[in-house]
BAFI-3210 file (N, C-alpha, C; in Angstrom, 3 decimals, decimal comma, padded with zeros to 6 digits):
// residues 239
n [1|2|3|4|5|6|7|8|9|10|11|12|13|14|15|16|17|18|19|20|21|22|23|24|25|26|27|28|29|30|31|32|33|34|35|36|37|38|39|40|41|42|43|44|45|46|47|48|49|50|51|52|53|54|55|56|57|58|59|60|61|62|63|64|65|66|67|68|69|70|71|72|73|74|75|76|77|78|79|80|81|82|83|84|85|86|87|88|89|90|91|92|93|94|95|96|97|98|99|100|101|102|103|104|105|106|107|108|109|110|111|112|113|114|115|116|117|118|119|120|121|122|123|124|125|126|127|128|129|130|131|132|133|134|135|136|137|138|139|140|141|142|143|144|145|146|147|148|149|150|151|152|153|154|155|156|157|158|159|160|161|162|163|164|165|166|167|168|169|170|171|172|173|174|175|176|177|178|179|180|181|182|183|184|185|186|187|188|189|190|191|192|193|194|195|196|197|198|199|200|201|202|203|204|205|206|207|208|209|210|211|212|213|214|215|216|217|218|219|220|221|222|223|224|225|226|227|228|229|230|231|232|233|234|235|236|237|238|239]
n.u [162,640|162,713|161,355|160,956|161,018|158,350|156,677|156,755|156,326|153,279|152,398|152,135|150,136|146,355|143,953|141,790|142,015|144,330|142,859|141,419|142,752|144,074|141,290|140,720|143,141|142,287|140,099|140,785|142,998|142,882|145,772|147,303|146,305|146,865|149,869|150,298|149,279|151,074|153,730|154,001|154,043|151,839|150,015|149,383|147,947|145,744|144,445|142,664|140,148|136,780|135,327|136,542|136,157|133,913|132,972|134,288|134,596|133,935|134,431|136,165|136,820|137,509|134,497|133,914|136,824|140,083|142,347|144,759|144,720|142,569|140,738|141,164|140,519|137,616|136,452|137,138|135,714|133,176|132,778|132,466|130,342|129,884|128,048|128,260|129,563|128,121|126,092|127,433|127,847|125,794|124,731|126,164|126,146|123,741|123,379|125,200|127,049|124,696|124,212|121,493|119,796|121,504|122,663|120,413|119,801|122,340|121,751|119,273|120,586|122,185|119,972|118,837|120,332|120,444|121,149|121,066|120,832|120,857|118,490|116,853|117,045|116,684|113,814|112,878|113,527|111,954|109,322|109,541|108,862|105,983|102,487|102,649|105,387|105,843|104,281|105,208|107,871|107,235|106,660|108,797|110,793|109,605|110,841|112,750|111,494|110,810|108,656|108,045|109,486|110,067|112,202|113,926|113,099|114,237|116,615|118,045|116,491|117,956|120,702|120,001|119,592|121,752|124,377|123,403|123,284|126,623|127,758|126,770|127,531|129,875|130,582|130,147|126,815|124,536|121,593|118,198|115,444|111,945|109,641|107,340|103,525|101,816|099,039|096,693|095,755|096,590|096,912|097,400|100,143|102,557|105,107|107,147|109,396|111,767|115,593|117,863|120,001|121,567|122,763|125,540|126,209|126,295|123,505|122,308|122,844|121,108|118,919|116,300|115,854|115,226|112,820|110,856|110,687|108,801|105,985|103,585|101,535|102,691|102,800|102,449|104,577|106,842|106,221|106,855|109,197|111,053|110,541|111,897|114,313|114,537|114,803|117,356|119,137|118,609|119,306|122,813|122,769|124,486|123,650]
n.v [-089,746|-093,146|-095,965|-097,899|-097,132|-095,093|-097,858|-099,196|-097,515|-096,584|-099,263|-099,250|-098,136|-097,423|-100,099|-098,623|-095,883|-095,376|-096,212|-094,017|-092,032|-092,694|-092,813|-089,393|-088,705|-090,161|-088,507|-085,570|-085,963|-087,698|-088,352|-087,552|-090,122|-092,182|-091,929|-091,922|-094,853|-096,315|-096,167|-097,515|-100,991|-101,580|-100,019|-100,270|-102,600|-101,552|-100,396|-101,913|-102,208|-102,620|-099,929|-098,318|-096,793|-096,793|-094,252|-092,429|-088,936|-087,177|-084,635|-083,449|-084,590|-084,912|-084,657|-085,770|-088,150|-087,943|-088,497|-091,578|-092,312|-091,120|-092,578|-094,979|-094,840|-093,815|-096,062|-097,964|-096,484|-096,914|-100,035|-100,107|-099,188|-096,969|-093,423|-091,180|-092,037|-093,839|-092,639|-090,387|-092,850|-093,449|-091,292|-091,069|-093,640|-093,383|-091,012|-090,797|-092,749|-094,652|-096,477|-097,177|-098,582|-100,010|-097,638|-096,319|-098,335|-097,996|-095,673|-095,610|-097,202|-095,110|-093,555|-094,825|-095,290|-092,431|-090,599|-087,408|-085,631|-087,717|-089,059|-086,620|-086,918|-089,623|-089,912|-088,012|-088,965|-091,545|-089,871|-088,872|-090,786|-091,614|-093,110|-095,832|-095,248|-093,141|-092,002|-093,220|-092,447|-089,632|-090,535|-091,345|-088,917|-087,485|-088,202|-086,412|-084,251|-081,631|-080,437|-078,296|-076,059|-073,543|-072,393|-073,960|-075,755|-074,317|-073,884|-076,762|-077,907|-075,979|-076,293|-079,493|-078,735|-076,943|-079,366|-080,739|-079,927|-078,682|-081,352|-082,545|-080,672|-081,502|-083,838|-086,101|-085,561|-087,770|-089,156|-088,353|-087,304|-087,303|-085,375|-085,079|-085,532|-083,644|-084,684|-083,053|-079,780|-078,615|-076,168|-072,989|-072,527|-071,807|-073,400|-074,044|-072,574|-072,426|-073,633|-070,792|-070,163|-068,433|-067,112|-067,038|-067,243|-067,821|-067,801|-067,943|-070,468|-071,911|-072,449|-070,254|-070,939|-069,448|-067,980|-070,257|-072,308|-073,615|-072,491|-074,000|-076,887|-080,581|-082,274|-080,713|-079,282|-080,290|-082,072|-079,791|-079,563|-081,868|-081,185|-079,121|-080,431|-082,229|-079,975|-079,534|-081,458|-081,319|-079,125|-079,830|-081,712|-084,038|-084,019]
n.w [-042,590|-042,508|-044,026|-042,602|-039,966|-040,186|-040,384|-038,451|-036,317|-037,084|-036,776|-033,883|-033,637|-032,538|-034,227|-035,293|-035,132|-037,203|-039,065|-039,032|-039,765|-042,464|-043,571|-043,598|-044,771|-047,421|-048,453|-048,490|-050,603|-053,291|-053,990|-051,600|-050,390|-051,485|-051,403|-048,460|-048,836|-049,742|-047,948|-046,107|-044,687|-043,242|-042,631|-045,990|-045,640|-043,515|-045,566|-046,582|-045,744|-046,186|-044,582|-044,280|-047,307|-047,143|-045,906|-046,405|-047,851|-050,304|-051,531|-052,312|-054,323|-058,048|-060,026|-062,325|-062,366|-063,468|-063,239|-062,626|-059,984|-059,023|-059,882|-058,972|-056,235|-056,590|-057,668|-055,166|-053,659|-054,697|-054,586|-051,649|-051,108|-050,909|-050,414|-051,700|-053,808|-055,103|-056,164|-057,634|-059,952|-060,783|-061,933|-064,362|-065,411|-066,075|-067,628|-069,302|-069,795|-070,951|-069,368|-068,409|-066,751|-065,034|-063,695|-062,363|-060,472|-059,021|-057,942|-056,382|-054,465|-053,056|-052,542|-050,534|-049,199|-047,829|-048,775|-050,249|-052,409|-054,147|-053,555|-054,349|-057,429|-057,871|-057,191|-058,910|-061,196|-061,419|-061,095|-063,858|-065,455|-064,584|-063,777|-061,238|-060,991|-060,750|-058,301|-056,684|-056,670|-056,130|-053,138|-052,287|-052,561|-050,577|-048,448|-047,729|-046,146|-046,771|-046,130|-043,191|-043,210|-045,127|-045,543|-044,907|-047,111|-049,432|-049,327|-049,562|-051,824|-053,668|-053,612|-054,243|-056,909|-057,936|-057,292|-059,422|-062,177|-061,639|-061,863|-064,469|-065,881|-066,410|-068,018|-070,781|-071,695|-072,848|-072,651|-072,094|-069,942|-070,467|-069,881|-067,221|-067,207|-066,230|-064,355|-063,186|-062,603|-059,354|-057,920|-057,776|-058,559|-060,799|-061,619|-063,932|-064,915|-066,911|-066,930|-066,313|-068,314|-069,432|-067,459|-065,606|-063,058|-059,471|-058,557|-060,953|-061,402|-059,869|-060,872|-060,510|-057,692|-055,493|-056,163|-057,258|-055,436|-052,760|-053,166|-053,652|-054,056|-052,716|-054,793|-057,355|-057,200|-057,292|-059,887|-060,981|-060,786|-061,859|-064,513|-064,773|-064,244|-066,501|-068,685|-067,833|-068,482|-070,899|-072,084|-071,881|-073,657|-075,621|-079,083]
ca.u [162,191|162,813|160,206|160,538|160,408|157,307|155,913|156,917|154,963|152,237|152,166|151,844|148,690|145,232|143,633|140,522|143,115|144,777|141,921|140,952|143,946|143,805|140,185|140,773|143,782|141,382|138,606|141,658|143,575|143,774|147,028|147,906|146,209|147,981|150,974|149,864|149,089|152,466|154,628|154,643|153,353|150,776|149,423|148,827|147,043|144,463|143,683|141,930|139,178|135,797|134,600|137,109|136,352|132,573|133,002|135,701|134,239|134,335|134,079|137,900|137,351|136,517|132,904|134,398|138,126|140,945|144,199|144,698|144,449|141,414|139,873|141,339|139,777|136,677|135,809|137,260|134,411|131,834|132,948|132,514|128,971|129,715|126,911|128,430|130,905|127,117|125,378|128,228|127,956|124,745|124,449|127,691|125,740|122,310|122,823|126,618|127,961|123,637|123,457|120,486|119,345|122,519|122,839|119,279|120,459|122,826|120,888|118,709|121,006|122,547|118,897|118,649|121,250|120,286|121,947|120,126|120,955|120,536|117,190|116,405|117,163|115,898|112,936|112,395|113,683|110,738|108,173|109,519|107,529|104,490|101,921|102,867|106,469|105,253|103,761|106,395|108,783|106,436|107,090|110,401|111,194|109,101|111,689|113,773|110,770|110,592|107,290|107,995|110,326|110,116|113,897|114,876|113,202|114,663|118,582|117,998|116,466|119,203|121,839|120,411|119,854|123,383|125,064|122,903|124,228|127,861|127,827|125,964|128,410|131,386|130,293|128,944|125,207|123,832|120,539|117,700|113,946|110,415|108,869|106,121|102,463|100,667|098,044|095,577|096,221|096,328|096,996|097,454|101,575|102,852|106,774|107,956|110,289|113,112|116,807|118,416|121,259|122,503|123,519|127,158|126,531|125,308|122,056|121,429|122,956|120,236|117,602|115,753|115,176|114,176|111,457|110,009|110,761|107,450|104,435|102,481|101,219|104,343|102,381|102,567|106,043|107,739|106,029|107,390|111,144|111,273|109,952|113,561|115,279|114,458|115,110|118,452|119,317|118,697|121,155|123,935|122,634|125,093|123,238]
ca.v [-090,911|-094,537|-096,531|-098,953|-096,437|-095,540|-099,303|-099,333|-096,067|-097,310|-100,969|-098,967|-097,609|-098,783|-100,341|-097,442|-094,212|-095,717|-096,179|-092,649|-091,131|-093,430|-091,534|-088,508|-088,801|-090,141|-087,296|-084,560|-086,047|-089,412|-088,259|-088,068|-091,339|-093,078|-091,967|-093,079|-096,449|-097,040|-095,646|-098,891|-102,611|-101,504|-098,718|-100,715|-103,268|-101,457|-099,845|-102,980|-102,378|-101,451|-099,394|-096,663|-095,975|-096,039|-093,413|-090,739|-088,004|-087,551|-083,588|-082,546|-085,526|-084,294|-085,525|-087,190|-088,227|-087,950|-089,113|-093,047|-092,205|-090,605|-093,442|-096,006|-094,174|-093,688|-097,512|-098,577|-095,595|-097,696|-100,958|-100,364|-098,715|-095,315|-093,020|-090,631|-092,603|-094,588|-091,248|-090,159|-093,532|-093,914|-090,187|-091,236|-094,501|-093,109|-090,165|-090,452|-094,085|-095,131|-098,099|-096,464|-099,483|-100,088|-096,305|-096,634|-099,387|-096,935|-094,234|-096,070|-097,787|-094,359|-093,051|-095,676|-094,755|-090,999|-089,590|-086,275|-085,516|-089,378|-089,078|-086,097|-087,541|-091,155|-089,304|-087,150|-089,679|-092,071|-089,298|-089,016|-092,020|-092,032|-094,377|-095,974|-095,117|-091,200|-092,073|-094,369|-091,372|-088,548|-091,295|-091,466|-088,103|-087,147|-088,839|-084,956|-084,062|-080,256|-079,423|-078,136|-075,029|-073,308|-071,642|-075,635|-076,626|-073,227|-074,644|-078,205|-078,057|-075,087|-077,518|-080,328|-077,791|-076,888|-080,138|-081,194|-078,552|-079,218|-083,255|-082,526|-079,692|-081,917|-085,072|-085,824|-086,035|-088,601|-089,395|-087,138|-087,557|-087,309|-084,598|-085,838|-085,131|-083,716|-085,092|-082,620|-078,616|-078,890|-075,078|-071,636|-071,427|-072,694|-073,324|-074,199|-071,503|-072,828|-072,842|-069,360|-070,435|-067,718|-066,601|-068,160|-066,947|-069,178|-067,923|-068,542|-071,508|-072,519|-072,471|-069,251|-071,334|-068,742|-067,597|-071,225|-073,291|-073,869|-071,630|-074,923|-078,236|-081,349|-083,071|-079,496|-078,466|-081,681|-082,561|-078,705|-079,735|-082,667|-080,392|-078,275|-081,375|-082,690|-078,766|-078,654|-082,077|-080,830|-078,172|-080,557|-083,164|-083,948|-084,466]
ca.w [-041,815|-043,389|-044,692|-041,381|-038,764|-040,471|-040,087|-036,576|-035,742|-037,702|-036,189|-033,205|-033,348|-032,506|-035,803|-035,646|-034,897|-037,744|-040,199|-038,591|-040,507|-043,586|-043,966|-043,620|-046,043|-048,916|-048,554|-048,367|-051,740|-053,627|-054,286|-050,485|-049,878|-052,158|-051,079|-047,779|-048,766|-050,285|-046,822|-045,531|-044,909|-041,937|-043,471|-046,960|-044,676|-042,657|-046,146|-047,087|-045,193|-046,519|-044,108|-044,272|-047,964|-047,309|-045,075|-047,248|-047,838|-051,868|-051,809|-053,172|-056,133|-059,310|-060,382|-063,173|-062,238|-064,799|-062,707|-062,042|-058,368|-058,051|-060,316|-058,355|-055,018|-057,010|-057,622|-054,077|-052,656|-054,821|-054,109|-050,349|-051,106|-050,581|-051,211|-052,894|-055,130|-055,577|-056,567|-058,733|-060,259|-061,293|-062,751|-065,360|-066,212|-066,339|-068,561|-069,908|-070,247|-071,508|-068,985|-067,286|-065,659|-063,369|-062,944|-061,963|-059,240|-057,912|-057,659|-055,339|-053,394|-052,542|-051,934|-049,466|-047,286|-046,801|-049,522|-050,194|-053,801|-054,362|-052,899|-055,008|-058,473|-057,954|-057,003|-060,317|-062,131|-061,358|-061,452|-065,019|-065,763|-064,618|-062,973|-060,429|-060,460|-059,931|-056,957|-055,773|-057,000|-054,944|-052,001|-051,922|-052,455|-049,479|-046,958|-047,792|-044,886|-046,669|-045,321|-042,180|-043,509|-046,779|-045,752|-045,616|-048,830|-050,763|-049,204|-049,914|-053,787|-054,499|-053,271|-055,265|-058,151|-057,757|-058,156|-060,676|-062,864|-061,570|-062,296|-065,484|-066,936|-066,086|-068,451|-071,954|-071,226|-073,968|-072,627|-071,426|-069,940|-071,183|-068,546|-066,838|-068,089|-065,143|-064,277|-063,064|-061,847|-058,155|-056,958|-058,841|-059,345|-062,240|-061,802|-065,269|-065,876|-067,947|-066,071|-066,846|-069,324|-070,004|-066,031|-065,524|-061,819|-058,759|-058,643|-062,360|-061,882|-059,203|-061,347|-059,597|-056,393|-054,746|-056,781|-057,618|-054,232|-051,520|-053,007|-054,454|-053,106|-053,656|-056,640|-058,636|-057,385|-057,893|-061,250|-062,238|-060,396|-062,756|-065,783|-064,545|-064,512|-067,969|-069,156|-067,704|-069,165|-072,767|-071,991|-071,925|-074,041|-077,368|-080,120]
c.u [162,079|161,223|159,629|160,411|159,003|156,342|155,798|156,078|153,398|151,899|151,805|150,602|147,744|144,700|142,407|141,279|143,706|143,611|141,265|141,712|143,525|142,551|140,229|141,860|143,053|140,894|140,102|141,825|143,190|145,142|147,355|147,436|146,721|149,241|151,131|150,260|150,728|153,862|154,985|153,151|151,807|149,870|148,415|148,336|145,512|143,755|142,835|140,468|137,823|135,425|135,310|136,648|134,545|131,537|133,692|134,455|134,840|134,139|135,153|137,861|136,302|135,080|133,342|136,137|138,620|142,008|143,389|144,212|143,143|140,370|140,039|140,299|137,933|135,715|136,205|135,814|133,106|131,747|132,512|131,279|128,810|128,829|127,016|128,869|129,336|126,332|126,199|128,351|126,857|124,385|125,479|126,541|124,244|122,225|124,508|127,174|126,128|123,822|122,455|119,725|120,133|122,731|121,522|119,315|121,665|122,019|119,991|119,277|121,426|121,257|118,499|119,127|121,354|120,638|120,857|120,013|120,225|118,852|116,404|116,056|116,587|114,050|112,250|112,471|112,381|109,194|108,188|108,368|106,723|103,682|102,266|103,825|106,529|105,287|105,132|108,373|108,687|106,760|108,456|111,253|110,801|109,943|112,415|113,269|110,921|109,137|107,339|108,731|110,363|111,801|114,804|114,505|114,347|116,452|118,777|117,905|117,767|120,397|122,133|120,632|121,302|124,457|124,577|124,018|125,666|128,308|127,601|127,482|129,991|131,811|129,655|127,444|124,721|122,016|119,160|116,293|113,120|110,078|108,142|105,126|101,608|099,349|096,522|096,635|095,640|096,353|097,207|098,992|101,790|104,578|107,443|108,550|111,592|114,489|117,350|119,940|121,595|122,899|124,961|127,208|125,670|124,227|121,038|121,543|121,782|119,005|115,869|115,158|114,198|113,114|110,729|109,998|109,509|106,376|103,573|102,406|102,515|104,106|102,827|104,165|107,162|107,346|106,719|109,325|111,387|110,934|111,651|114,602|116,063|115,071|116,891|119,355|119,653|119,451|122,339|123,605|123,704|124,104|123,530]
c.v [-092,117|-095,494|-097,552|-098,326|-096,382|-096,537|-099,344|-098,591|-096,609|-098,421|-100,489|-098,443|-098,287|-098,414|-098,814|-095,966|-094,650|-095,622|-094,985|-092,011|-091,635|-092,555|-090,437|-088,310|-089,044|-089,082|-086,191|-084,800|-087,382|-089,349|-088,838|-089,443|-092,552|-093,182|-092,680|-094,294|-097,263|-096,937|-097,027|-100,170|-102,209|-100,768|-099,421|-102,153|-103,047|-100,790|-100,453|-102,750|-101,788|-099,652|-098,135|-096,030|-095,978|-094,687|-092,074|-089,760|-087,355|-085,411|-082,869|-083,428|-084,860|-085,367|-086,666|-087,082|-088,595|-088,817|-090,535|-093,044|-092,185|-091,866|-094,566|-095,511|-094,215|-094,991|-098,102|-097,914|-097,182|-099,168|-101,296|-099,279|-097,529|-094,771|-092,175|-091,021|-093,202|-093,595|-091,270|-091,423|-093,907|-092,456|-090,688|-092,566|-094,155|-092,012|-090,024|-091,720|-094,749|-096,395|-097,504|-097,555|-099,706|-098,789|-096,247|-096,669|-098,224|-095,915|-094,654|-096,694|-096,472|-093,452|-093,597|-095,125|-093,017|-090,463|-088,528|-085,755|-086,880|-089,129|-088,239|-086,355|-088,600|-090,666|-088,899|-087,869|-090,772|-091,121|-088,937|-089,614|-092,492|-093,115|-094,003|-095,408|-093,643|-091,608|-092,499|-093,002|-090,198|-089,400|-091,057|-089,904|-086,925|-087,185|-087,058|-084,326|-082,350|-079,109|-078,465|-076,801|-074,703|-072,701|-073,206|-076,344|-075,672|-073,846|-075,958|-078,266|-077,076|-075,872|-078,501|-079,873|-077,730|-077,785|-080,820|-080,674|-079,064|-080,647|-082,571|-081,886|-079,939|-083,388|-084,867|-086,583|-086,643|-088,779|-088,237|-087,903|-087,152|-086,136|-085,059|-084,763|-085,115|-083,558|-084,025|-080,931|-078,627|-077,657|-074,419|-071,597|-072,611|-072,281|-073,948|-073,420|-072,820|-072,474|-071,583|-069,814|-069,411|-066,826|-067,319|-067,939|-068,228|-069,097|-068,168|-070,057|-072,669|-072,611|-071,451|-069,951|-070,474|-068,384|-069,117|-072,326|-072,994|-072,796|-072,690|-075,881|-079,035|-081,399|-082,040|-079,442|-079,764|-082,242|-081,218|-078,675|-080,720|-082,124|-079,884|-079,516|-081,950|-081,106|-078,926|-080,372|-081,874|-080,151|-078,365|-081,545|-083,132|-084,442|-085,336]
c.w [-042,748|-043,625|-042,937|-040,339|-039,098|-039,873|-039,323|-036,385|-035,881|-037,180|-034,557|-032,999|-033,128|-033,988|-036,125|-035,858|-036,443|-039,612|-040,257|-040,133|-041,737|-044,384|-044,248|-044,638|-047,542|-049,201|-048,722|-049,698|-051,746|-053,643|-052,689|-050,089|-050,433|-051,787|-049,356|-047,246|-049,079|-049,036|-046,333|-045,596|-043,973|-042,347|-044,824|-046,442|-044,340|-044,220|-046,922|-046,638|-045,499|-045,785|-043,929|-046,111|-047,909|-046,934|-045,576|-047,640|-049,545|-052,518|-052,363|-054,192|-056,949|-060,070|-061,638|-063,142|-063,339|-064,493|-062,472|-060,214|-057,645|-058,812|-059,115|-057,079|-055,242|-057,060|-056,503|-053,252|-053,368|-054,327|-052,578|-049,970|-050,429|-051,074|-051,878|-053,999|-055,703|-056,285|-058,017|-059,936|-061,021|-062,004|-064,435|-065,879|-066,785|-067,945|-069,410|-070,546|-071,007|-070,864|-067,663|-066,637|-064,418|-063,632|-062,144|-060,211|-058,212|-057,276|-056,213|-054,119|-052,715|-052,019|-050,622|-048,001|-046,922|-048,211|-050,662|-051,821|-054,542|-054,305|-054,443|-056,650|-058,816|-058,081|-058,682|-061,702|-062,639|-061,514|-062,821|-066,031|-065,483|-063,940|-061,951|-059,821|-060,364|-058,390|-056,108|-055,984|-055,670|-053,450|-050,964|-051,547|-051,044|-048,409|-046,896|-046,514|-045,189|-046,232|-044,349|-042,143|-044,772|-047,138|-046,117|-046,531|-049,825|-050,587|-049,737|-051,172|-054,467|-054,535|-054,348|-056,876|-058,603|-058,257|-059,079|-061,796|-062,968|-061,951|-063,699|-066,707|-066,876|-066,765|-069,787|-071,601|-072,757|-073,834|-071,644|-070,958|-070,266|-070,028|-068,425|-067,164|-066,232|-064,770|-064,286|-062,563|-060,452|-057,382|-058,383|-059,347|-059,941|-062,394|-062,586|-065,528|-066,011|-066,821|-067,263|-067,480|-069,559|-068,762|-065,633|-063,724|-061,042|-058,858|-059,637|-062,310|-060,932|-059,612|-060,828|-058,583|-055,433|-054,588|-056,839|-056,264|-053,037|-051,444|-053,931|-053,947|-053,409|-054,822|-057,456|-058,086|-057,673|-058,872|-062,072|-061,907|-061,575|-064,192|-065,687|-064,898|-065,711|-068,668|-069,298|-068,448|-070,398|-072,982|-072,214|-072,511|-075,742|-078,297|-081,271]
res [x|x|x|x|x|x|x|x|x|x|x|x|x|x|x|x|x|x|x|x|x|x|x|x|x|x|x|x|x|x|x|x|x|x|x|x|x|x|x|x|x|x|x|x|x|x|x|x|x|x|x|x|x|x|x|x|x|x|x|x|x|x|x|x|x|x|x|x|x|x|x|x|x|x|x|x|x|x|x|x|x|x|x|x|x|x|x|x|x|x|x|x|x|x|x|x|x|x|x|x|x|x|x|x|x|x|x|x|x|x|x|x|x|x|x|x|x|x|x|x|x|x|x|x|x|x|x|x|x|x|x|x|x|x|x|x|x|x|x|x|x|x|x|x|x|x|x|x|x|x|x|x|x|x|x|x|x|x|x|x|x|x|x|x|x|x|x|x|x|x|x|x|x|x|x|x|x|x|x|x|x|x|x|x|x|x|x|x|x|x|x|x|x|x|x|x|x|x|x|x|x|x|x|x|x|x|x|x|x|x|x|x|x|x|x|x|x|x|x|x|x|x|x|x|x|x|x|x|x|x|x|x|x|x|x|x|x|x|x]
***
């Protein structure tokens, strides 16, 4: 099929069916969406449009992209305030590229808009440090709404556990955090165990969720998640 049939076909569509496809092409491959974009004039048109790459779906790109493609894809997602490309963006500056102020800025903007990992991190990150920005940490991290199910906190923290880990062990980690100094003992369990480094399996790699997820008030179990955090940091930190 010629490049101008193509166009034609393409010029035929409505602009949303059109940006439909376009989507779903990114999130599948950069490769295929590149190729794509280049098929014709109509095509490399509608792919102007923010709102299809704020929307891709960033789960087949590698956490840190190697090919031109998936970079290019990678800074169009952030550009058009995707929340993962914003996530993934602010982990790389926070603890890999050392501009932890605008990784920071991401982190939050992608906390903003829902984003559940996002959430989790911004979160731990601020209870890092103390004061106010605990509180305002403990706040934020609240929106997750795990009270109400201890089966949907143990899926949710293993999750974020999970790609912690995966981001982390896919980057040089330069910078690490302070654990937070907690304040007072608020209940009896004491969930500082150390992640299991030396399990290469999922469940080591979840940091024994099972065992340490919803037998303590938040303050204690989210001052000992951020204790895990800082742990699993050091793990991957170059020296």
């Amino acid at each position: 099929m010629t490049n101008k049939i193509v166009n034609d076909i393409a010029r035929l569509l409505p602009e949303d069916m059109l940006s439909e496809i376009l989507k779903h092409a990114a999130s599948n491959s950069a490769a295929d969406f590149v190729n794509a974009r280049l098929s014709c004039k109509a095509v490399r048109a509608a792919s102007n449009y923010d709102q299809i790459f704020e929307n891709v779906s960033m789960e087949k790109l590698n956490f840190v992209p190697w090919r031109k493609s998936e970079k290019v894809l990678q800074k169009r997602c952030e550009a058009a305030q995707n929340a993962e490309a914003l996530y993934r963006k602010g982990m790389m500056d926070c603890f890999s590229l050392r501009e932890f102020e605008f990784g920071l800025h991401c982190l939050k903007k992608a906390a903003e808009k829902g984003h559940v990992e996002a959430i989790y991190t911004y979160g731990i990150i601020l209870i890092c440090f103390g004061g106010e920005l605990r509180e305002q940490g403990l706040r934020i991290i609240s929106s997750l709404d795990l009270t109400n199910s201890s089966k949907r906190r143990t899926r949710i923290v293993t999750s974020c556990r999970l790609k912690t880990e995966n981001l982390l062990s896919n980057m040089w980690v330069y910078a690490a955090l302070t654990e937070p100094t907690r304040i007072s003992r608020r209940c009896d369990s004491d969930i500082r165990e150390k992640p299991n480094s030396s399990s290469t399996s999922s469940e080591g790699q979840a940091w024994e969720a099972s065992k340490n997820v919803g037998y303590c008030c938040d303050p204690c179990f989210w001052d000992g998640e951020a204790t895990l955090f800082c742990s699993l940091l050091r793990k991957y930190l170059i020296n």
